[in-house]
N, C-alpha and C positions, 0 to 999 in steps of 0.2 A: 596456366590454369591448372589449381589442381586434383591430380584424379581423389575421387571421394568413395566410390563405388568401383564395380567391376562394373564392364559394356552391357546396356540390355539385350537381353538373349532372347524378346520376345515372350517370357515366364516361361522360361527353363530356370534350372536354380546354375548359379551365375559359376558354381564351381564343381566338380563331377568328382576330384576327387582332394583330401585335407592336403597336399602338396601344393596344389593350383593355389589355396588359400593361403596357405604360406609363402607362396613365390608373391603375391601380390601383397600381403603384409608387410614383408622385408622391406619390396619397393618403395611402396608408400613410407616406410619409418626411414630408410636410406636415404627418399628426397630429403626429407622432415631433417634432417642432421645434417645434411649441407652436403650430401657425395655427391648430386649433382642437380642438374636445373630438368624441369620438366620439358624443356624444348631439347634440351640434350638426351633426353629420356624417347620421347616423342619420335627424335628421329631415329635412334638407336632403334626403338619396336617397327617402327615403321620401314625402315632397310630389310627385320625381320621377315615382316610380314608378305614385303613384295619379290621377299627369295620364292616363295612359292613352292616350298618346298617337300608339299606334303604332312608337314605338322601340323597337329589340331593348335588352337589359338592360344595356349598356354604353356604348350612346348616352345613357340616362339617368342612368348614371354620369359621363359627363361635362358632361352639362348640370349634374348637381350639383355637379360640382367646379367648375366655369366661377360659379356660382350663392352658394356659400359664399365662394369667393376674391373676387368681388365683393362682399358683404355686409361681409366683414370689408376689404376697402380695400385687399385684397394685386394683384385685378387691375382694369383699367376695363374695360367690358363693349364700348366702343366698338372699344377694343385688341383684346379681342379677337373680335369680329362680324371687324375687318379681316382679322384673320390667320388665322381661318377663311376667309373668302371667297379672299386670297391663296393661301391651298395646296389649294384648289379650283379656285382659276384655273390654276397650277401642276398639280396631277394631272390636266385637262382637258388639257392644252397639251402633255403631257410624252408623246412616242410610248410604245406599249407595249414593256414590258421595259425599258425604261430606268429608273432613279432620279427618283425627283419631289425634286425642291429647288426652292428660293426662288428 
């Protein structure tokens, strides 16, 4: 079945900040092109989910998306460990109100 929305939050808005929006877009266009089946998705978020590991619900979202694309070969995990720590080094570095870029 496929996801169409984001989970109802009870009316909260469904996404807190434009990244959570985007990590769920990808999702949804990556099933839509064939990187993988929503049961394969499903279980990958749901492994996520029962780490328990203190992430709000969209961190876990995308350690699953980070998790699946490396499983099936689409990213390397070393790639991206860098390019997480890059735009961490990046939003540290970038005064407030400004634009974070590379």
């Amino acid at each position: 079945m496929p996801i169409s929305s984001p989970p109802d939050l009870g009316g909260a808005a469904p996404f807190a900040e434009p990244w959570q929006a985007q990590a769920f877009a990808l999702t949804v266009e990556l099933h839509a092109k064939g990187a993988f089946t929503w049961s394969e998705w499903s279980r990958t978020l749901g492994a996520q989910i029962a780490a328990e590991d203190g992430a709000d619900y969209y961190e876990r979202w995308l350690a699953a998306l980070e998790t699946i694309l490396a499983a099936k070969g689409l990213a390397d995990p070393a790639s991206l460990a860098a390019l997480k720590s890059a735009w961490a080094r990046a939003y540290r570095d970038t005064p407030h109100g400004k634009p974070v870029a590379l």
